[in-house]
C-alpha positions in Angstrom: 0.0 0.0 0.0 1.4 3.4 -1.0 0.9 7.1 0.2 -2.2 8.2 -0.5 -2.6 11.9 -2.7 -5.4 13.8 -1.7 -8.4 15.7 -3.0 -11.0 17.9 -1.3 -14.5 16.8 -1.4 -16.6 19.3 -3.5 -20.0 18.7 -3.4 -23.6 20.2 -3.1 -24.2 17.3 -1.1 -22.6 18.6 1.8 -24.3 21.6 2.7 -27.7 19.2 2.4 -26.2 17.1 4.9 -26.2 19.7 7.6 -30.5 20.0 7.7 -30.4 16.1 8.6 -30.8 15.4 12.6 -27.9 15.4 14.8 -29.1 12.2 16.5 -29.2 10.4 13.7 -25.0 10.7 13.2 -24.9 10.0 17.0 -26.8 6.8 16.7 -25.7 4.7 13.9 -21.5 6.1 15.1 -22.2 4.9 18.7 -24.0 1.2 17.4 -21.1 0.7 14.6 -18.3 -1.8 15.6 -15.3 -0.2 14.0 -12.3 -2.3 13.0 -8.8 -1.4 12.1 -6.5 -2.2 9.1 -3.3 -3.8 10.4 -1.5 -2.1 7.6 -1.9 1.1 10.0 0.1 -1.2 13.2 2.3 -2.7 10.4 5.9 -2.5 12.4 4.5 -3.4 15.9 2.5 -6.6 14.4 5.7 -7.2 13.0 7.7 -6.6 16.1 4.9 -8.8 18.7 2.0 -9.1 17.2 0.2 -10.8 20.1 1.1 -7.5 22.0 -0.2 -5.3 19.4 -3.2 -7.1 19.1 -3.9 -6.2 23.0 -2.6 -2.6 22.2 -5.6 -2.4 19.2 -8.4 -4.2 21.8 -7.8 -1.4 24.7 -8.8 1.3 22.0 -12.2 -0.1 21.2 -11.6 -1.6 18.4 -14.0 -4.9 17.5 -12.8 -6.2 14.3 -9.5 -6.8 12.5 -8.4 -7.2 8.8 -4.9 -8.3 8.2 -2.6 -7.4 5.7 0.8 -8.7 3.7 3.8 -9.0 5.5 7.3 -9.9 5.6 6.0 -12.5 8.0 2.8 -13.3 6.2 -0.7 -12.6 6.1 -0.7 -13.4 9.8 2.8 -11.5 11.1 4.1 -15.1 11.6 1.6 -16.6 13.9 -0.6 -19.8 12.3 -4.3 -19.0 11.1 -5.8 -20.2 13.9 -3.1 -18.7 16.7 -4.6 -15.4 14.9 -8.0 -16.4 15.2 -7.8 -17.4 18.7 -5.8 -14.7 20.0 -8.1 -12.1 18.8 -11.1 -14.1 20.3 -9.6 -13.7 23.6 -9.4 -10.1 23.3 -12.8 -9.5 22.3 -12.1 -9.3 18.6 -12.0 -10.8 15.8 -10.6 -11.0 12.3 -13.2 -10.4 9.3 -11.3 -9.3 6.7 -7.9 -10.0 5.1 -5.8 -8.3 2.2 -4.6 -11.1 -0.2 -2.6 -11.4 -3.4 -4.5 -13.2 -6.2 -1.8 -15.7 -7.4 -0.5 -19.1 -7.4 -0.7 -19.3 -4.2 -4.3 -18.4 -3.8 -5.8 -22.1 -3.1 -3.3 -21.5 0.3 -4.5 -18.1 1.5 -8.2 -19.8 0.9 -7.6 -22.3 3.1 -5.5 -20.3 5.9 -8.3 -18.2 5.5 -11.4 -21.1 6.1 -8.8 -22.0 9.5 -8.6 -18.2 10.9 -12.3 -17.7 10.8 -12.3 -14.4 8.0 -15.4 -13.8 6.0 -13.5 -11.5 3.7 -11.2 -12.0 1.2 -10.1 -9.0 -0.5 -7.2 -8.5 -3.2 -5.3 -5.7 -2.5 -4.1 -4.7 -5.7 -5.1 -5.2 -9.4 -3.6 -8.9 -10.6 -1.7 -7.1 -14.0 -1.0 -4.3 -15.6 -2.9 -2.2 -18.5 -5.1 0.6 -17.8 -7.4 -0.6 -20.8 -11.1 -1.7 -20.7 -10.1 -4.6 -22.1 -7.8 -5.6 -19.2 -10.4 -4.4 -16.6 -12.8 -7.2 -18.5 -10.4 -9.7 -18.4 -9.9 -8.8 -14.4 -13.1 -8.8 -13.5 -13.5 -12.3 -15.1 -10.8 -13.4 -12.6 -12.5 -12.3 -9.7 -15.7 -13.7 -11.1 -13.7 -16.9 -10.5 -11.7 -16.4 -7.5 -15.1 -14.9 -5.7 -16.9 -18.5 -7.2 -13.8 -20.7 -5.5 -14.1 -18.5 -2.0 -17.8 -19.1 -2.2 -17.4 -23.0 -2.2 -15.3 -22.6 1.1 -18.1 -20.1 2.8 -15.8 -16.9 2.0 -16.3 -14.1 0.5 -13.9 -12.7 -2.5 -13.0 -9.0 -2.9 -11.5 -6.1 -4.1 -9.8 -3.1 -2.8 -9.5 -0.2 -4.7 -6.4 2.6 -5.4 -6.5 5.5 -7.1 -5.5 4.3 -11.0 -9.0 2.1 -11.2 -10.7 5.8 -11.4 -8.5 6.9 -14.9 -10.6 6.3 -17.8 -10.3 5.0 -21.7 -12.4 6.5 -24.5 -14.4 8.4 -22.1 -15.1 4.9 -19.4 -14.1 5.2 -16.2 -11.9 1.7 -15.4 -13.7 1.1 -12.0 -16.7 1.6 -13.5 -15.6 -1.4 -16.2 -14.7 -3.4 -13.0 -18.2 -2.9 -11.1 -19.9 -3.7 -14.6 -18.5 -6.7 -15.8 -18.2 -8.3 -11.8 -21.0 -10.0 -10.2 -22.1 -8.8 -7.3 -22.8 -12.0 -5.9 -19.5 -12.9 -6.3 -17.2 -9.8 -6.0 -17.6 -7.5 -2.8 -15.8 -4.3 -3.4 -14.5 -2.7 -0.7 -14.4 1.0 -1.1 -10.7 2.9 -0.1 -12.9 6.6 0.6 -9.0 8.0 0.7 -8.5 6.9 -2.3 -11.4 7.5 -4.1 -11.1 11.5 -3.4 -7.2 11.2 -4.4 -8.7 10.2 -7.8 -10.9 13.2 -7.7 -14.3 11.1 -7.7 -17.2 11.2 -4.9 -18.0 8.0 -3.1 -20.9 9.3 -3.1 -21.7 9.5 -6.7 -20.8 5.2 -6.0 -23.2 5.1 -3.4 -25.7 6.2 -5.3 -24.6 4.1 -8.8 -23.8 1.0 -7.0 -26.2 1.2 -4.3 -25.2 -1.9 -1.8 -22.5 -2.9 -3.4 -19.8 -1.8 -0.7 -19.5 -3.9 2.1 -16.5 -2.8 3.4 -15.2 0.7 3.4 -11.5 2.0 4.4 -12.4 5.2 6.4 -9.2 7.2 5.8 -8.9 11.1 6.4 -6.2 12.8 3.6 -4.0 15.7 4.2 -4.2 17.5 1.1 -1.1 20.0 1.6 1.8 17.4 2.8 -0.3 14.6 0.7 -0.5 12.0 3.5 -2.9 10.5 5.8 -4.3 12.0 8.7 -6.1 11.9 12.1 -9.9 12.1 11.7 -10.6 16.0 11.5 -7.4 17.4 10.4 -7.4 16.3 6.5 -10.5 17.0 3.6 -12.6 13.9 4.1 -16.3 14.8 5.2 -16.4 11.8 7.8 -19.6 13.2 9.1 -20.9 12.9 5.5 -20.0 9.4 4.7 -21.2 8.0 8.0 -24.6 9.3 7.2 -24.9 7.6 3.6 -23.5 4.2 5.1 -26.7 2.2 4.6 -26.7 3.6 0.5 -23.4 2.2 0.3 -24.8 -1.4 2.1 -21.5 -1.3 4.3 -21.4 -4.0 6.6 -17.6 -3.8 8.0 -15.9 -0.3 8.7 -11.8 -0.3 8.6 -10.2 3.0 10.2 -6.7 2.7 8.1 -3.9 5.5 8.4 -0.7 5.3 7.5 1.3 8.2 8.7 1.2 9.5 12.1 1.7 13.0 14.5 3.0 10.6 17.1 2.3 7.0 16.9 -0.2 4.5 15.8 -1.9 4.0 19.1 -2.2 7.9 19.8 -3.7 8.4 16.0 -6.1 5.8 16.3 -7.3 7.0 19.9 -8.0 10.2 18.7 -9.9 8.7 15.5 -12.0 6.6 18.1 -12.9 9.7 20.2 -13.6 11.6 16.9 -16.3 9.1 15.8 -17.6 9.0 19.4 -17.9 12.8 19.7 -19.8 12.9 16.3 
């Protein structure tokens, strides 16, 4: 995962927002169970991951998606030491970031033994920002979301910022929504990166209504062109939070990258943001 560019939010849409009821922002903040990419704890999962995982537990948060490591999906512990050890803590792991390669009937399985739901392929499988490509893509995660479904998981897709550059006038994401099955292929939506691209997740609420059940929440810092604490950078949080159930999100990953201090301090003051809503 690279830095994320930024791109301030410009739309009608937000001054409509502020006429809708201040409870209703409190409520669905204060029900949600907010999870955390482990991309965000990457060194200290890496360091003691069991440690960590305590660390993440103590600031509230409820669920867990994994990412790519040095030491594996799992920072070195088995599937179901990861499993376990976020059961203890009152976790537990949903979500995972994957490759989608020859090594993908592995991850399937690791995944089936750590309890995940999710599956989600972190980057595009080949190059060529073509529509034709983007077809031929989408028919392997047709696939690859057919093979998760056998084992009772569910196949993804995480999103950058390139998917939102267009050919003759198409918009590649939109290619990649189109010609997936939605069934099959559950897109979860990088907000940071969709306003680096310069689109509204909004405007993909609203075309692909439900098909987003998993966002990244991520605030951008347009000036030094890095991620943020919640407040600080160009992402209408408020705004998102009230269009969740147009978007049919499910799962909710805070994920930052860069930091004021560290990890744990960022992600306590993202936590008291969303409760003080």
């Amino acid at each position: 995962m690279n830095t994320r560019r930024k791109f301030i939010i410009n739309t009608g849409l937000l001054s409509a927002a502020t006429v809708l009821l201040p409870q209703i922002t409190m409520a669905t903040t204060k029900k949600s169970s907010y999870g955390v990419q482990l991309y965000s704890f990457r060194t200290d999962m890496l360091a003691n991951p069991m440690k960590t995982l305590e660390k993440i537990a103590n600031l509230g948060f409820k669920e867990i998606e994994s990412a790519g490591s040095s030491k594996g999906y799992y920072y070195g512990l088995t599937p179901a030491q990861m499993r376990t050890a976020c059961k203890d803590l009152g976790m537990k792991l949903t979500s995972g970031h994957v490759h989608l390669d020859e090594k993908f009937e592995q991850t399937m399985a690791d995944a089936v033994a750590s309890g995940q739901e999710y599956l989600i392929c972190s980057s595009l499988p080949s190059d060529g920002q073509t529509i034709d490509n983007y077809k031929k893509v989408a028919e392997q995660f047709n696939i690859a979301g057919e093979a998760c479904n056998k084992l009772g998981l569910k196949f993804g897709y995480h999103n950058h910022e390139y998917e939102f550059e267009s050919e003759n006038g198409e918009v590649l994401y939109d290619v990649l929504m189109d010609n997936t099955q939605k069934e099959l292929v559950h897109m979860e939506l990088d907000l940071g990166w969709v306003v680096v691209a310069g689109k509204d997740p909004l405007h993909y609420f609203e075309k692909y209504q439900g098909r987003f059940p998993l966002w990244h929440l991520k605030d951008m810092n347009m000036h030094e062109k890095v991620s943020t604490e919640f407040g600080k950078g160009v992402l209408d949080i408020d705004l998102m939070l009230k269009n969740k159930e147009l978007s049919g999100v499910k799962h909710i990953y805070i994920e930052q990258e860069e930091y004021a201090s560290t990890p744990a301090e960022s992600m306590q003051h993202n936590m008291n943001f969303l409760k003080n809503l």
